[in-house]
C-alpha positions in Angstrom: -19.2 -22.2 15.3 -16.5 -21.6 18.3 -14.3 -18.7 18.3 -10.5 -19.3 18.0 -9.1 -16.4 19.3 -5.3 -15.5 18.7 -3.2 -14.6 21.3 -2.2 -10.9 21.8 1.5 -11.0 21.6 1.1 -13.0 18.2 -1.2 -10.8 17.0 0.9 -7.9 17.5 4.2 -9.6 16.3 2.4 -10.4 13.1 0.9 -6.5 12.4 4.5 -5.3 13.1 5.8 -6.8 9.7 3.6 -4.6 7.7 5.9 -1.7 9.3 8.5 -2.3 6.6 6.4 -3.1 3.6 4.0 0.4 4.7 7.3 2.0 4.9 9.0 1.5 1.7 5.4 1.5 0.0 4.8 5.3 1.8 8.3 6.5 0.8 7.6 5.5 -2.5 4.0 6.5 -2.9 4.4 10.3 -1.7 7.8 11.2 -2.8 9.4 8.6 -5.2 7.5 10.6 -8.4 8.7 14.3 -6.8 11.7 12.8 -6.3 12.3 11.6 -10.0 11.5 15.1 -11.2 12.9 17.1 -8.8 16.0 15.1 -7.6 16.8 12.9 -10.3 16.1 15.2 -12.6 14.4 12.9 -14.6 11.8 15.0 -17.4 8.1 13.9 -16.0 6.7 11.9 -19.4 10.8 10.1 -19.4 10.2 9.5 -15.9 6.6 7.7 -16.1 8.0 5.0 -18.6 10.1 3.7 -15.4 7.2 3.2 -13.8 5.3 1.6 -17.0 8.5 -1.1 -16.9 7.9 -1.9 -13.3 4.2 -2.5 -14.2 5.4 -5.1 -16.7 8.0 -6.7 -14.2 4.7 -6.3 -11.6 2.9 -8.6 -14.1 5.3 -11.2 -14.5 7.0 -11.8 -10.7 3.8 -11.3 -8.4 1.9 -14.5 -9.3 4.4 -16.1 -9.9 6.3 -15.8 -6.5 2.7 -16.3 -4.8 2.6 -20.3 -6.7 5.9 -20.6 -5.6 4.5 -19.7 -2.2 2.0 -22.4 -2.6 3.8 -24.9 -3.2 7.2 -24.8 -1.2 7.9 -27.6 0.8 9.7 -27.5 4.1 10.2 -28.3 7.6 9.9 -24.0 7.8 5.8 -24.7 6.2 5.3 -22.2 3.4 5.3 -18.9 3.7 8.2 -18.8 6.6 11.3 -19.8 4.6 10.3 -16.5 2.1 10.6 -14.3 5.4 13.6 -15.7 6.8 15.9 -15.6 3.3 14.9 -12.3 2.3 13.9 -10.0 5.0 17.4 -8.8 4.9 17.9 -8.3 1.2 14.2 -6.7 1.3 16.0 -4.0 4.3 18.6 -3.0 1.7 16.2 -2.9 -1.1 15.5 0.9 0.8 18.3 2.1 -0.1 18.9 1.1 -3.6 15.5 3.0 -4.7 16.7 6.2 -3.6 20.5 6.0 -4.5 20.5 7.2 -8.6 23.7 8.8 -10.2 24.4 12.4 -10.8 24.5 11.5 -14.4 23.9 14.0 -17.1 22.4 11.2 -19.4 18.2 11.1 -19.3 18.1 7.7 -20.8 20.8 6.5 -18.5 19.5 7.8 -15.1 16.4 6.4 -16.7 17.4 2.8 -17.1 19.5 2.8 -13.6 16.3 3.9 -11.6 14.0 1.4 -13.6 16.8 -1.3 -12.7 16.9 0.2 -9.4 12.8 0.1 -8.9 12.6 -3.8 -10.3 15.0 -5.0 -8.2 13.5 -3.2 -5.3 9.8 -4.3 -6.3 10.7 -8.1 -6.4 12.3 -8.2 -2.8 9.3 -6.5 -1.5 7.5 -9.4 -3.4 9.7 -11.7 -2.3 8.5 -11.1 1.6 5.3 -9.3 1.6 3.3 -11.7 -0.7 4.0 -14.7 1.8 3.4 -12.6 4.8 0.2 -11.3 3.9 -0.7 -14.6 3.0 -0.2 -16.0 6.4 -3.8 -14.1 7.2 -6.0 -17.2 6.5 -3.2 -19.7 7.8 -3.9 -17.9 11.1 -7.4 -17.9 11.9 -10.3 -19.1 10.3 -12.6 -17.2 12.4 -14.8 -14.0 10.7 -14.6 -11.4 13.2 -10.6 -12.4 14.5 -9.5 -11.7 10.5 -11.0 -8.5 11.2 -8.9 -8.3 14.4 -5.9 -9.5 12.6 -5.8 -7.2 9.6 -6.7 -3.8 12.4 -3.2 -4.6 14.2 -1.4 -4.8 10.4 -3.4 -1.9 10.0 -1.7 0.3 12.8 1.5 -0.3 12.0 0.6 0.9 8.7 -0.6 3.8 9.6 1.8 4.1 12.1 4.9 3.8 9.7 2.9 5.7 7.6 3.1 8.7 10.2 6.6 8.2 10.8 7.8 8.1 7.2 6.2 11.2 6.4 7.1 13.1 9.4 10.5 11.6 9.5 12.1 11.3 5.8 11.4 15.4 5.2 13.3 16.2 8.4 15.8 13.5 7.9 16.7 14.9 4.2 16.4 18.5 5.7 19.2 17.2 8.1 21.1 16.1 5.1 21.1 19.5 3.5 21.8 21.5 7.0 25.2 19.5 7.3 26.4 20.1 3.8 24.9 16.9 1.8 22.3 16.5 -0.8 18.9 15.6 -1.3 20.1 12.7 -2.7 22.2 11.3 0.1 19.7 12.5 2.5 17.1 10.2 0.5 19.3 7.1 0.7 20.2 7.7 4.7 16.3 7.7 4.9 16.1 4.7 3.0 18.7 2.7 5.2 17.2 4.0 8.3 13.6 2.7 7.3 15.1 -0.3 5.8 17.1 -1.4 9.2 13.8 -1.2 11.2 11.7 -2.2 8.3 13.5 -5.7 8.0 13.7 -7.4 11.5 10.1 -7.8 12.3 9.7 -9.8 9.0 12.6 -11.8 10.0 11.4 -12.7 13.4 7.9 -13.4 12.5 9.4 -16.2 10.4 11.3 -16.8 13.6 8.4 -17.4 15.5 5.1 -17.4 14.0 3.6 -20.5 13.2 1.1 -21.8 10.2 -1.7 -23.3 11.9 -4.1 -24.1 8.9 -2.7 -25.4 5.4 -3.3 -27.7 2.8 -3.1 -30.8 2.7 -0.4 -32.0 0.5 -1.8 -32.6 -3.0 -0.5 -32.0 -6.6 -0.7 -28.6 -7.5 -2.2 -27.1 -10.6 -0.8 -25.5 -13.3 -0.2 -21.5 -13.4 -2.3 -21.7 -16.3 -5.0 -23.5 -14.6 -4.5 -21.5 -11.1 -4.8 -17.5 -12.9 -8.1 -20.0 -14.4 -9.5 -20.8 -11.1 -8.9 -17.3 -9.5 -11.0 -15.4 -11.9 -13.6 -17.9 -11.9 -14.2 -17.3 -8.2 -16.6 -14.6 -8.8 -16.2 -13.0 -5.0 -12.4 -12.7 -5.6 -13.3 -10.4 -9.0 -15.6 -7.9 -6.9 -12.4 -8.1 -4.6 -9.8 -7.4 -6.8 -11.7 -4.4 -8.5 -12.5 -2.9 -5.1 -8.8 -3.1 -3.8 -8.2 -1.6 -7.6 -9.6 1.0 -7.0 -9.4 1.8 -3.2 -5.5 2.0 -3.9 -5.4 3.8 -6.3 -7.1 6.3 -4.8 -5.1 6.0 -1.6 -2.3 6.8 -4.2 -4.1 9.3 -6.2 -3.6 11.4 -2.9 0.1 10.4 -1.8 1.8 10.6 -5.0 0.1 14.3 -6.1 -0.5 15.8 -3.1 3.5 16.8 -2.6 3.4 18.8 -6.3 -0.1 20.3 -4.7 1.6 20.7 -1.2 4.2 22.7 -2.7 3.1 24.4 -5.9 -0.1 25.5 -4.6 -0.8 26.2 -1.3 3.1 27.2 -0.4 3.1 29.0 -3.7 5.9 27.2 -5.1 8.3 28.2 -1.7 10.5 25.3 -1.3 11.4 25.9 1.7 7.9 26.5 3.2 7.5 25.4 6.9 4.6 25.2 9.2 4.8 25.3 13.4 3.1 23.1 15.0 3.5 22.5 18.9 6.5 24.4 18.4 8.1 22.4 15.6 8.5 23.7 12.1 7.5 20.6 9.7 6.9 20.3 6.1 4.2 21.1 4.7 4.0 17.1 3.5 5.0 16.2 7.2 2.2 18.2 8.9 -0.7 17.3 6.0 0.2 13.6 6.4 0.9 13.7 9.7 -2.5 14.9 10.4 -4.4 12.3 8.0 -2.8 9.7 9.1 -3.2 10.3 13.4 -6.5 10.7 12.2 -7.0 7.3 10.2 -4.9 5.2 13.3 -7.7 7.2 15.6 -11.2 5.4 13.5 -9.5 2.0 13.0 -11.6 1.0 16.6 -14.5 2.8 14.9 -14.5 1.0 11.3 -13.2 -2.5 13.4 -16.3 -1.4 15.4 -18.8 -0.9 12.1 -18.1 -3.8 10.6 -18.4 -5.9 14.0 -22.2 -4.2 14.5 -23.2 -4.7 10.7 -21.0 -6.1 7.9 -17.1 -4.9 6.6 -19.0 -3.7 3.3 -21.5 -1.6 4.7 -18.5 0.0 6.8 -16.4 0.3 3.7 -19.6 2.3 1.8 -19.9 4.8 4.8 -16.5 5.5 4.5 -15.8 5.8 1.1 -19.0 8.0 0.6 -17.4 10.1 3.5 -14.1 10.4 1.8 -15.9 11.0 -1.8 -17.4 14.5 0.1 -13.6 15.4 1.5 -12.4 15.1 -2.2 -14.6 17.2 -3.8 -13.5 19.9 -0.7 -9.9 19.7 -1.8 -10.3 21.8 -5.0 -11.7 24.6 -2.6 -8.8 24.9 -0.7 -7.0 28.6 -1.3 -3.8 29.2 -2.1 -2.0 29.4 1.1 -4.7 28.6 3.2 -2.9 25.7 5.7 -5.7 26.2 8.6 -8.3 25.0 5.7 -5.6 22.3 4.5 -4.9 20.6 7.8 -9.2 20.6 8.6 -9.5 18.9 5.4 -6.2 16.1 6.0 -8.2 15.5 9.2 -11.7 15.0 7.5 -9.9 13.0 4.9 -8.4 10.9 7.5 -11.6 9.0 8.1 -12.1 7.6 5.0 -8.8 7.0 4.4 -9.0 4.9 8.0 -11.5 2.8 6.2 -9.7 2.2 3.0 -6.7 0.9 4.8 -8.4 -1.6 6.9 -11.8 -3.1 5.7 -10.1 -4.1 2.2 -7.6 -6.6 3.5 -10.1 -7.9 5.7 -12.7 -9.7 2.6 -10.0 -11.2 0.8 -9.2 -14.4 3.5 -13.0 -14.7 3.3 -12.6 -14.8 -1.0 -10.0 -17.6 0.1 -12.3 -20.0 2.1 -15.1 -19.7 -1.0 -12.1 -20.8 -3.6 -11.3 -23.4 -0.7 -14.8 -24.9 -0.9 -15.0 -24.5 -4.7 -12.0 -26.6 -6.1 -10.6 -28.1 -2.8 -7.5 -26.5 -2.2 -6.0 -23.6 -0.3 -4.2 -20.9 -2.4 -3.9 -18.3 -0.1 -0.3 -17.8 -2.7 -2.0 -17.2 -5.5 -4.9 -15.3 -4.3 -2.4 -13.0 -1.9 0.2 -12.8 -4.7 -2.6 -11.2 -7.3 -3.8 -8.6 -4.3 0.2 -7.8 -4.1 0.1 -7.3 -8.1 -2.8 -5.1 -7.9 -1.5 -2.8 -5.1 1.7 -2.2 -6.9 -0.2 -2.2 -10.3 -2.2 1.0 -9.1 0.7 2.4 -7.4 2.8 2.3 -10.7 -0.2 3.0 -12.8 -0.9 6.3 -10.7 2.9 7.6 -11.2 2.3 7.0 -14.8 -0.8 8.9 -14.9 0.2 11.7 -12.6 3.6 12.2 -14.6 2.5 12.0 -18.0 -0.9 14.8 -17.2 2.3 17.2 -15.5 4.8 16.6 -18.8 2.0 17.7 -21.0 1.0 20.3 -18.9 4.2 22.2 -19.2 5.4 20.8 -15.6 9.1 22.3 -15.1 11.3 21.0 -12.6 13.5 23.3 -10.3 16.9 24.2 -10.8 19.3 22.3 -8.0 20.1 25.9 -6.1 16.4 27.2 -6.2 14.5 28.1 -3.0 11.6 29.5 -4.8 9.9 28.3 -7.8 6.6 28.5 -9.5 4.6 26.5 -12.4 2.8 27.8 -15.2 -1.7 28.0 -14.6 -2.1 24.9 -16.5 0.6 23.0 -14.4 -1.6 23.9 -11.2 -5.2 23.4 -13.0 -3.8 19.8 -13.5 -2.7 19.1 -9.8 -5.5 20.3 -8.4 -8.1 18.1 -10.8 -5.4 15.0 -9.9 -5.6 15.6 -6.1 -9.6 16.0 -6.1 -12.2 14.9 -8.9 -9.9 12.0 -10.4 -10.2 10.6 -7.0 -14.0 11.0 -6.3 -14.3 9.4 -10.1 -11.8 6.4 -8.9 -13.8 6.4 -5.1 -17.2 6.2 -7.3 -16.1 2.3 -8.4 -15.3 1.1 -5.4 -18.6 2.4 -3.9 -20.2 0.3 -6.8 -18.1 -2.9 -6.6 -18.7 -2.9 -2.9 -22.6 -2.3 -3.4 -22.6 -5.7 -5.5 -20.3 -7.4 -3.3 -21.8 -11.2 -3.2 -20.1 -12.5 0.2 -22.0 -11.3 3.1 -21.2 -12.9 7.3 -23.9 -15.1 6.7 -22.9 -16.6 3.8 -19.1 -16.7 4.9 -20.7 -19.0 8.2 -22.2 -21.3 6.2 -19.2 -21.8 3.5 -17.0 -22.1 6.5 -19.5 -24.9 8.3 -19.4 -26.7 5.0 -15.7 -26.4 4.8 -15.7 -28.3 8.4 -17.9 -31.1 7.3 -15.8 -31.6 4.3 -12.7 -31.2 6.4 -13.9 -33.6 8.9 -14.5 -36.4 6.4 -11.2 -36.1 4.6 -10.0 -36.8 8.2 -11.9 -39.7 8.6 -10.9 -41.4 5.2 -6.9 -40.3 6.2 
């Protein structure tokens, strides 16, 4: 089959909308659940059944905003007229997850920050669903999806790095001049929202759908949840990007209560110097992983290039499986130790972030040559489901094992504050062998993975024939 290679600048245009989706989905993955106990104020098991709503909400908007994707009709294609309406509402959408009340109330801060994360969720919905499902509508090429996802991929990694470098010291800023955590949250989120936004807008701007459907009555949303779980590949799919977020998330939403309660001994104000600036512990721990997962993206684009994106997605997972069970050894106060194990970390995590968005435009073309239609929507709008799923699911988890642990949250005023043993025991079993349990299915899953490059060549020589004689009878 010829190669249809994409042009750099459209390649790079395209990878920079996943800045703002990264972004909001970093803020809220490492500090949203901190900041609900800690800022809010917001009593851990109360605060978890905010994110239980937003798993409901999850449930109900995600597919359907990917058959809406499907099956709009305009002179804009699909999946542009999404990026154009609502990258702007999706920019503001920052702000109004970080911007609760000082009320007294528990139930009402709850209900405002539920409202507040809902809202929020759907116009990320609303913009990432149809932009990730532009991958297939692309390229149809096996190796130049690969390609495509790596430059997504790095600016993930590299919003990723900024967010968690940049939001501490931004807050920090916040507090110097006289204002509060609070306000310095919601200046972070405007900041990351104002950048986030116009690459979204302008790939709808400029980027064109190359291959869609043809034009054809759609199916029911019955009948279109029916035909996705039927497609056997896209099951092995969905549980391996289950379970590679969630433990991606495992690690982003614990690690600041391990950060901070454990190795800086409960010092909220603790501080390390590196290259002659004092970070955060989060900044430096983060900023190291994640340097270190934008380094091995060439390596894992590399791996799967020589042999296959599973067996690359098994050597890294099994690598990051041995880092976990290492982060329970780490000593309190030990930040050489902590840093050598966010670098090791760094390459599995490399792995998780790239390989797993790369097999689902391949799940795509074996629905395609199943039932006869396209529906990257659907397909793009369950993997947006699942990714928030785990995210909310993991807050859930995280809070509700701290509430029953006896997890206390600091007075406003402190500067030093410590948890009782249990509260620690519990962190550091969340940060390390919860994850290698969750890492363990996704080695499975990915072992029994049914869509290997030689099958994907010949579904997508099929796919030509067919195409090729629905042309002739047009």
């Amino acid at each position: 089959m010829k190669k249809s290679s994409l042009p750099f600048w459209l390649k790079f245009l395209y990878g920079s909308g996943d800045w703002g989706i990264a972004s909001i989905g970093m803020m809220r993955s490492i500090f949203y659940a901190i900041y609900l106990t800690d800022v809010v104020g917001i009593e851990p098991r109360l605060a978890s059944i905010g994110a239980l709503v937003g798993i409901v909400w999850d449930a109900i908007n995600d597919p359907l905003i990917g058959m809406l994707s499907d099956r709009m009709k305009s002179k804009y294609g699909r999946r542009r007229p999404f990026l154009l309406w609502f990258a702007v509402p999706f920019g503001f959408s920052f702000v109004m997850l970080w911007s609760a009340p000082n009320w007294e109330s528990q139930v009402g801060l709850l209900v405002y920050v539920t409202l507040a994360f809902m809202l929020s969720d759907t116009l990320t919905t609303l913009v990432a669903m149809p932009y990730l499902a532009l991958t297939p509508e692309l390229t149809q090429d096996y190796d130049e999806r690969t390609s495509l996802s790596s430059f997504r991929t790095v600016f993930q990694l590299l919003a990723a790095i900024t967010v968690v470098i940049a939001a501490p010291m931004i807050v920090d800023g916040v507090l110097i001049n006289g204002g509060t955590q609070q306000q310095g949250f919601m200046l972070a989120g405007a900041i990351f929202g104002a950048i986030g936004a116009l690459p979204l807008f302008l790939i709808g701007l400029f980027v064109r759908e190359r291959f869609s459907s043809r034009e054809e009555e759609s199916p029911t949303f019955r009948e279109t949840l029916k035909m996705a779980w039927e497609n056997i590949p896209f099951r092995y799919a969905a549980g391996i990007y289950m379970f590679n977020w969630s433990a991606v998330d495992m690690v982003a939403i614990t690690f600041p209560f391990f950060l901070l309660y454990w190795v800086a001994k409960g010092d909220l104000l603790a501080k390390i110097n590196i290259f002659g600036i004092d970070l955060a512990l989060e900044s430096a721990f983060f900023g190291v992983l994640m340097s270190v997962c934008i380094l091995f993206v060439p390596f894992w684009l590399w791996f799967a290039k020589r042999y296959n994106k599973i067996k690359a997605y098994i050597v890294g997972m099994c690598a990051w499986v041995i880092v976990q069970m290492l982060i329970f050894t780490i000593p309190q106060g030990d930040v050489e130790y902590l840093l050598l194990i966010a670098a090791l970390a760094g390459i599995g995590v490399s792995a998780a972030y790239i390989l797993p968005d790369s097999i689902l435009p391949d799940v795509i073309e074996w629905d395609e040559l199943r039932t006869g239609r396209r529906q990257e929507g659907i397909y793009y709008g369950i993997r947006t489901l699942i990714r928030k799923l785990t995210g909310a699911l993991v807050i859930f988890i995280t809070l509700q094992v701290l509430g029953w642990s006896g997890y206390q949250s600091p007075p406003a005023d402190a500067i030093q504050f410590t948890q009782s043993d249990s509260t620690l025991f519990s962190i550091r079993m969340l940060v390390s062998f919860i994850g290698v349990t969750i890492l363990l299915g996704t080695i499975i899953l990915a072992w029994s993975y049914p869509l290997t490059r030689e099958k994907y060549e010949r579904i997508q020589k099929l796919l030509t024939i067919r195409r090729n004689k629905n042309t002739e009878t047009e």
